[in-house]
C-alpha positions as CSV (number, residue, x, y, z in Angstrom):
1,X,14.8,21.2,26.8
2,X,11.9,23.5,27.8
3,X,12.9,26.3,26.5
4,X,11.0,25.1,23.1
5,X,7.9,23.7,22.5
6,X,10.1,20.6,20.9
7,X,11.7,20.2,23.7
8,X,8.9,20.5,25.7
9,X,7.0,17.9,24.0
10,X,10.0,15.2,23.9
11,X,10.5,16.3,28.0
12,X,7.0,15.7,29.4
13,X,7.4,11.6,27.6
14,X,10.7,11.0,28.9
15,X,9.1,8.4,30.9
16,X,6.5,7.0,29.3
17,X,8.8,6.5,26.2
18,X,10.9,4.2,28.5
19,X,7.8,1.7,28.6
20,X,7.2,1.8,25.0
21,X,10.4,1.2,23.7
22,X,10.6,-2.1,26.4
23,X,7.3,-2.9,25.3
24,X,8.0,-3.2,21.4
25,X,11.6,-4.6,21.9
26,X,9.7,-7.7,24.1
27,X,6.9,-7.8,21.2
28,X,10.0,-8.2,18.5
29,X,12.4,-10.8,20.7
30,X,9.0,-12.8,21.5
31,X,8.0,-13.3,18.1
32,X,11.6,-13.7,16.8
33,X,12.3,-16.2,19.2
34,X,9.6,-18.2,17.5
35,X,11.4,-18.2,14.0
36,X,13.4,-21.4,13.9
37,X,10.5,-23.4,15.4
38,X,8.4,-22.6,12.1
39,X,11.1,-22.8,9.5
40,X,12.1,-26.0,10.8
41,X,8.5,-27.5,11.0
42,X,7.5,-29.7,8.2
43,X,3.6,-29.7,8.8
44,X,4.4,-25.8,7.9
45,X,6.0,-26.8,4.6
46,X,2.8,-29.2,3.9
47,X,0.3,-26.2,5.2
48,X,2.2,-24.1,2.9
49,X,1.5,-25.9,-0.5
50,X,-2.2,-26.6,0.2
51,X,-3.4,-23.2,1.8
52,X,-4.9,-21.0,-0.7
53,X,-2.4,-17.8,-1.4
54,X,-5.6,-15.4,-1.8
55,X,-6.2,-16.5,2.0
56,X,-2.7,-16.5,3.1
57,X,-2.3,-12.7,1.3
58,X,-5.4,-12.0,3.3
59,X,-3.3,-13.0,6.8
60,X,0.3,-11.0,5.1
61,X,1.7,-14.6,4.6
62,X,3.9,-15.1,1.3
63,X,3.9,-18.8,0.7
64,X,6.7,-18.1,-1.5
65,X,8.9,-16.6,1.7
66,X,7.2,-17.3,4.9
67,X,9.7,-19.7,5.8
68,X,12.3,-17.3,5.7
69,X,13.6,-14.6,8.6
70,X,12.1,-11.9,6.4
71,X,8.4,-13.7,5.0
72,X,7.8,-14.1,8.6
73,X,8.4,-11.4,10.3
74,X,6.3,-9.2,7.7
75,X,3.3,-11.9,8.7
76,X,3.9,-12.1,12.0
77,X,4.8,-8.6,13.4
78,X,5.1,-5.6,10.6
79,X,1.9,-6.8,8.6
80,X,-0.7,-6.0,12.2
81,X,1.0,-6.2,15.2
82,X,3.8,-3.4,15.5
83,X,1.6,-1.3,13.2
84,X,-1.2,-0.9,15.7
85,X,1.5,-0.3,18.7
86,X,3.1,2.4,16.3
87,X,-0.5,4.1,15.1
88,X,-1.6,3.9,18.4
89,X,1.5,6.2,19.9
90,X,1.3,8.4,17.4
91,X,-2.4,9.4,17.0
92,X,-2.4,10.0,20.6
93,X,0.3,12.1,20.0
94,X,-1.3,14.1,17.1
95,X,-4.3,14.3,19.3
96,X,-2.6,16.2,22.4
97,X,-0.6,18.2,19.6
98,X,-3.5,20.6,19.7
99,X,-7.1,19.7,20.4
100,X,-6.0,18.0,24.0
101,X,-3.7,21.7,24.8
102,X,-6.6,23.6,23.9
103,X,-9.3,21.5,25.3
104,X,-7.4,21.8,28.6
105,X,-7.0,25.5,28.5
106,X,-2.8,25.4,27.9
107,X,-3.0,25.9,24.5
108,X,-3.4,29.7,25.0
109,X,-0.3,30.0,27.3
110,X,1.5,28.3,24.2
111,X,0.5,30.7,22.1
112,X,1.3,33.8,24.0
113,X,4.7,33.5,23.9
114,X,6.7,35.1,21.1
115,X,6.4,32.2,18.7
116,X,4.6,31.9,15.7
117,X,1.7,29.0,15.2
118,X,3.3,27.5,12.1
119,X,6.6,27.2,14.8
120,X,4.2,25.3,17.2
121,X,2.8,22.4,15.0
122,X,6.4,22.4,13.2
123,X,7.7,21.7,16.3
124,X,5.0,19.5,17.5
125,X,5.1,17.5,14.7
126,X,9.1,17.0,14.6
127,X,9.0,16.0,18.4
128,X,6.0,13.6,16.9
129,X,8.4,12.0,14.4
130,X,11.6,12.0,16.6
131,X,9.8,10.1,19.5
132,X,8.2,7.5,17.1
133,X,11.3,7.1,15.5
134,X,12.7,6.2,18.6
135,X,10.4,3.2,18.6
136,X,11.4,2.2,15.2
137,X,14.6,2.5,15.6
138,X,14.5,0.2,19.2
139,X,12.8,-2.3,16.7
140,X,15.8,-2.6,14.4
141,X,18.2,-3.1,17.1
142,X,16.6,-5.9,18.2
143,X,16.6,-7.1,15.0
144,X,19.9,-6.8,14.6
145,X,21.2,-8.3,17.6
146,X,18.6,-11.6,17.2
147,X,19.7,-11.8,13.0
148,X,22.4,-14.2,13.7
149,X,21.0,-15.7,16.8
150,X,18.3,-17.3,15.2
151,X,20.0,-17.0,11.6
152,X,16.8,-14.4,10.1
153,X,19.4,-13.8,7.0
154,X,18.0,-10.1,7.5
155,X,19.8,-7.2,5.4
156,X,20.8,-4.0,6.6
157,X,18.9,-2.4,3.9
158,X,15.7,-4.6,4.3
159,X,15.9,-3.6,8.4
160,X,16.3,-0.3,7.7
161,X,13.1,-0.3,4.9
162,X,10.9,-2.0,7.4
163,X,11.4,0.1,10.2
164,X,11.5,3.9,7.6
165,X,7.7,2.1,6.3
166,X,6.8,1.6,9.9
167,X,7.3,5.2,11.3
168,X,6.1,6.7,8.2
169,X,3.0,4.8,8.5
170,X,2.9,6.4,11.5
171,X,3.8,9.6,10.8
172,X,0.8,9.3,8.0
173,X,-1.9,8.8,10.5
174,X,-0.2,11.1,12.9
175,X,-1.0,13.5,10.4
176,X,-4.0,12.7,10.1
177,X,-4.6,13.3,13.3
178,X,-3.4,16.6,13.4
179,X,-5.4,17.6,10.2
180,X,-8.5,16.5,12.0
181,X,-7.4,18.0,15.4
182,X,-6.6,21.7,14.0
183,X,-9.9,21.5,11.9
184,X,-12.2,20.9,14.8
185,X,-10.5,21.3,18.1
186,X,-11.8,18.0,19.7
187,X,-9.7,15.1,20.9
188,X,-12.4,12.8,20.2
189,X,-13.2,13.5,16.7
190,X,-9.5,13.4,15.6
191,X,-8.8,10.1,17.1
192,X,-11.9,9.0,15.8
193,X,-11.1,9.6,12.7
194,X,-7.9,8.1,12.1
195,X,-8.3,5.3,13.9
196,X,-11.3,4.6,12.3
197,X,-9.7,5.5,8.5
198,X,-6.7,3.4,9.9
199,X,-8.6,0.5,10.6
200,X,-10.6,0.8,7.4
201,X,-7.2,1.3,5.6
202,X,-5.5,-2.0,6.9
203,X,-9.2,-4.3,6.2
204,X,-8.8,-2.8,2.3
205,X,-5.3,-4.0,1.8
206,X,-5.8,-7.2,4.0
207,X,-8.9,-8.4,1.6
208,X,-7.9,-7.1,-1.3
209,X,-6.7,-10.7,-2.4
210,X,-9.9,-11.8,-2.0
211,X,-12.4,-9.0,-3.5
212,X,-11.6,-7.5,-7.1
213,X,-13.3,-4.5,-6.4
214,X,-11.0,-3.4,-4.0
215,X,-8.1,-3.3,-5.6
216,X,-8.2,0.4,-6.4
217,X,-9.7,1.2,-3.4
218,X,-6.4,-0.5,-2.1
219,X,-3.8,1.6,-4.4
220,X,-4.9,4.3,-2.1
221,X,-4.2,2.8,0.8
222,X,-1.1,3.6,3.5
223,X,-0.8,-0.2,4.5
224,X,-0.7,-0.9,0.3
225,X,1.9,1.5,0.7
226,X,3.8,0.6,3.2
227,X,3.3,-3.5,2.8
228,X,4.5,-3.0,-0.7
229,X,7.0,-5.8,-2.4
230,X,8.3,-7.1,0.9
231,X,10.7,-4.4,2.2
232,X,11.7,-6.3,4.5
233,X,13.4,-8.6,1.8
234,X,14.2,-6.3,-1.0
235,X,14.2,-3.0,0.7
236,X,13.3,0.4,-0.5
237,X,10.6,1.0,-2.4
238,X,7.7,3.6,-4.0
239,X,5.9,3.0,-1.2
240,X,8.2,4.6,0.9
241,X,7.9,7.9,-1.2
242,X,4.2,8.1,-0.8
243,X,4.0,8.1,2.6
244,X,6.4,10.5,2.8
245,X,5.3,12.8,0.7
246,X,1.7,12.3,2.1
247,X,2.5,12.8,6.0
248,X,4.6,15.8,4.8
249,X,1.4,17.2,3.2
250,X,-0.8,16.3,6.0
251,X,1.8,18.3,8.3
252,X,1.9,20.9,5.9
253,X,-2.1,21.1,5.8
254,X,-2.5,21.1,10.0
255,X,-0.1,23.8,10.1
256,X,-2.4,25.9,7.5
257,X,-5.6,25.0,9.2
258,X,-4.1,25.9,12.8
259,X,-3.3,29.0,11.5
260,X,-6.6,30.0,10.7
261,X,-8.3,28.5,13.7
262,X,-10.0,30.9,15.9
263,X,-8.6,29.2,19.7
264,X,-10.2,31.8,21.7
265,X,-14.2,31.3,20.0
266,X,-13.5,27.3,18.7
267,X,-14.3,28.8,15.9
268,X,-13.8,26.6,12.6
269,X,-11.6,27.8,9.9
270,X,-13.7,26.7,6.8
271,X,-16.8,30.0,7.2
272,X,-19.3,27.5,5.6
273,X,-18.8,24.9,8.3
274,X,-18.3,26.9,10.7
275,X,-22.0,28.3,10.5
276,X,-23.1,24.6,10.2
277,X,-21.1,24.5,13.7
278,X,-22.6,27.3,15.1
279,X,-25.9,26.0,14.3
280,X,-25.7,22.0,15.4
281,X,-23.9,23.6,18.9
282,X,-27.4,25.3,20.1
283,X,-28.8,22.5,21.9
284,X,-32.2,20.9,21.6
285,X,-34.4,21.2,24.2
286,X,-35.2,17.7,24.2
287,X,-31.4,17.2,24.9
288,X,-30.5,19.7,27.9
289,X,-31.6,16.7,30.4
290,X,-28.2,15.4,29.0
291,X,-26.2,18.0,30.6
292,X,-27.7,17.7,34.2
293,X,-25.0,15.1,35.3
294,X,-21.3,14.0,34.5
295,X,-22.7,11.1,33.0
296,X,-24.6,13.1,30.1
297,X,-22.0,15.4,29.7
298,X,-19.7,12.6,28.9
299,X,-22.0,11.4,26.3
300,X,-22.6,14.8,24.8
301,X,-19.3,15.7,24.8
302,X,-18.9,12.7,22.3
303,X,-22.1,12.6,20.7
304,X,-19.9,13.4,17.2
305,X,-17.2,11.3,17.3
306,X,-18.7,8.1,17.9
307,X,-20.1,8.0,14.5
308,X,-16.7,7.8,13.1
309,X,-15.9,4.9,15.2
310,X,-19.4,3.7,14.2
311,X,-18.8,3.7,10.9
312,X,-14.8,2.4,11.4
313,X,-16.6,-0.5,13.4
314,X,-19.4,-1.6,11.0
315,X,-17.2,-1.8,8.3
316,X,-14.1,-4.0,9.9
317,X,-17.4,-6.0,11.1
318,X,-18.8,-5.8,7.7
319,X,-15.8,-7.0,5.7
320,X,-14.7,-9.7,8.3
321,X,-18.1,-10.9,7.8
322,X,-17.8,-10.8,4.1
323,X,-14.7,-12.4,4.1
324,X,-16.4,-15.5,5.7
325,X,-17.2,-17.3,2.4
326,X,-14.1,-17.6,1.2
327,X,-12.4,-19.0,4.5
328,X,-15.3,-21.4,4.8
329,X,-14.3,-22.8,1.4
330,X,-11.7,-24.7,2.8
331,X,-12.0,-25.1,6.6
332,X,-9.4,-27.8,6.7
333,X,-6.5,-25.4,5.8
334,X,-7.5,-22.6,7.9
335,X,-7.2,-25.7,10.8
336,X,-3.9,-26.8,9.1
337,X,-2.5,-23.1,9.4
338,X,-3.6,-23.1,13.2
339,X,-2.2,-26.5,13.7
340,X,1.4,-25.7,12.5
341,X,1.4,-22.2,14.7
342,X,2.7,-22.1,18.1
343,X,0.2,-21.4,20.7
344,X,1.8,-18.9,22.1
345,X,1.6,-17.1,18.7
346,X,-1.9,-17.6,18.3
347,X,-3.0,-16.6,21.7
348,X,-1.2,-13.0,21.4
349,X,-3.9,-12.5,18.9
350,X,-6.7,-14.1,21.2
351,X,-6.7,-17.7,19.0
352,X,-7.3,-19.5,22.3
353,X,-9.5,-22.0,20.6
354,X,-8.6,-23.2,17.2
355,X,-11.0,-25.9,16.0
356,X,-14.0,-22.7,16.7
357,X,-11.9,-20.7,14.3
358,X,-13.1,-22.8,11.8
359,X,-16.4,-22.3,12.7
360,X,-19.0,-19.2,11.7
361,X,-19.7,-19.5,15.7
């Protein structure tokens, strides 16, 4: 296996991949363990007919299926939960692809072997989608084996949509990633950049329900995408094309930029920015005190990037707090909804303390 940079890639997670593929096949048996306790609950049915569907959209519920195998998994686990676990592997993955190797120095002993660059991020990137596809594909099973367990009256084809949206969700922002990383050569600015862009993506599609201007905002969203007529329930969609043809693009664009990247100078590959580059990386005099200690370094180092997850921030902050209005409309559902969950549900997502959810406090 190291006689590739594929194989090299897949080789050096062998481990690690071990933890993450227990750790999303406990996430799916926990939550799916769960499943009979809600469809058999009548204060669920009740909270079901007087919780407004804008605000239920807005948490991925379908009043209209949440009481079914397939309405609540998408709430519970595909509309947030696995998404984050799967976004999370593989931007970290698109960031050591390249920016991380060449940070580090190794990225030049890649290169000097007889193999092209457009070979390298191929590679990279097929090892990035075989690896998350692994997750995936540990999700399914589980599903699989706990479908007649628990009776979810899960498909084959809805199991198998579900799980193709997740990891091309992933492979979307991994893309991303890589885009950003070949660009600018810094493991900080790629991640945060997709994460932020991934966090901004999911807050568009969550509160489009509630906020008409958003709604074309939200056409252009991967979680739109990806969330898109329950695939779960009636399987393949549009939005399965999209994000393939868009992480195939973003591939496809990370392989041209790396190409063109100057490793040896960090030099950009666009000559415009690069001279903006050139110019912002002469350092101020009132800033050299910065680079007197590992502690300023640190911050310098990142002085960029945490803009981006500024800006991600502020506007997850900003929306939640915009969204506040509407929940506070009608208090008494919102404490029906948390009434009728398990508390082992809620707490996952750090709902400790129901009757302050209802609160502005």
């Amino acid at each position: 296996m190291l006689s590739s940079v594929f194989g090299k890639a897949v080789w050096d997670r062998r481990r690690s991949m071990l933890w993450w593929i227990l750790g999303v096949v406990a996430i799916t048996a926990w939550l799916t363990a769960f499943y009979p306790i809600i469809r058999d609950s009548d204060a669920m049915q009740d909270f079901l007919k007087e919780f407004p569907p804008e605000m239920m959209a807005m948490f991925g519920m379908d009043p209209d299926t949440f009481l079914t195998g397939a309405g609540y998994l998408q709430a519970q686990m595909f509309s947030f939960l696995l998404p984050i676990v799967v976004l999370v592997f593989t931007i970290a993955f698109g960031v050591a692809a390249t920016a991380k190797e060449e940070r580090a120095g190794t990225m030049d002993m890649v290169l000097s072997m007889p193999i092209s660059r457009t070979s390298v991020i191929v590679q990279k990137a097929a090892a990035m989608a075989v690896l998350s596809l692994s997750l995936v594909v540990a999700i399914g099973a589980t599903l699989l084996i706990a479908n007649p367990i628990v009776d979810l009256g899960l498909g084959l084809e809805g199991i198998a949509a579900v799980t193709a949206g997740l990891w091309l969700l992933g492979l979307v922002f991994g893309g991303i990633t890589m885009v950003t990383a070949s660009f600018s050569g810094s493991p900080s600015t790629a991640a945060g950049i997709a994460g932020g862009l991934a966090i901004l993506s999911w807050f568009i599609n969550a509160f489009s329900t509630l906020y008409g201007w958003l709604e074309l905002p939200s056409t252009l969203s991967p979680f739109t995408w990806y969330l898109f007529d329950l695939p779960l329930l009636y399987g393949f969609n549009s939005g399965h094309a999209w994000m393939l043809f868009t992480s195939v693009g973003l591939i496809s664009g990370a392989v041209v930029l790396f190409r063109k990247r100057n490793i040896a100078t960090e030099e950009a590959v666009v000559p415009q920015a690069a001279a903006r580059m050139k110019k912002s990386r002469s350092i101020p005099p009132r800033s050299v005190w910065l680079l007197g200690s590992v502690f300023g370094k640190s911050i310098w180092d990142r002085r960029r990037s945490v803009w981006y997850w500024s800006i991600g921030l502020a506007s997850m902050s900003f929306l939640t707090f915009a969204a506040w209005p509407a929940l506070s409309q009608d208090t008494a559902a919102l404490e029906a909804m948390m009434e009728v969950m398990p508390r082992e549900v809620l707490a996952m997502f750090g709902l400790t303390d129901t009757e302050a959810l209802a609160t502005a406090e």
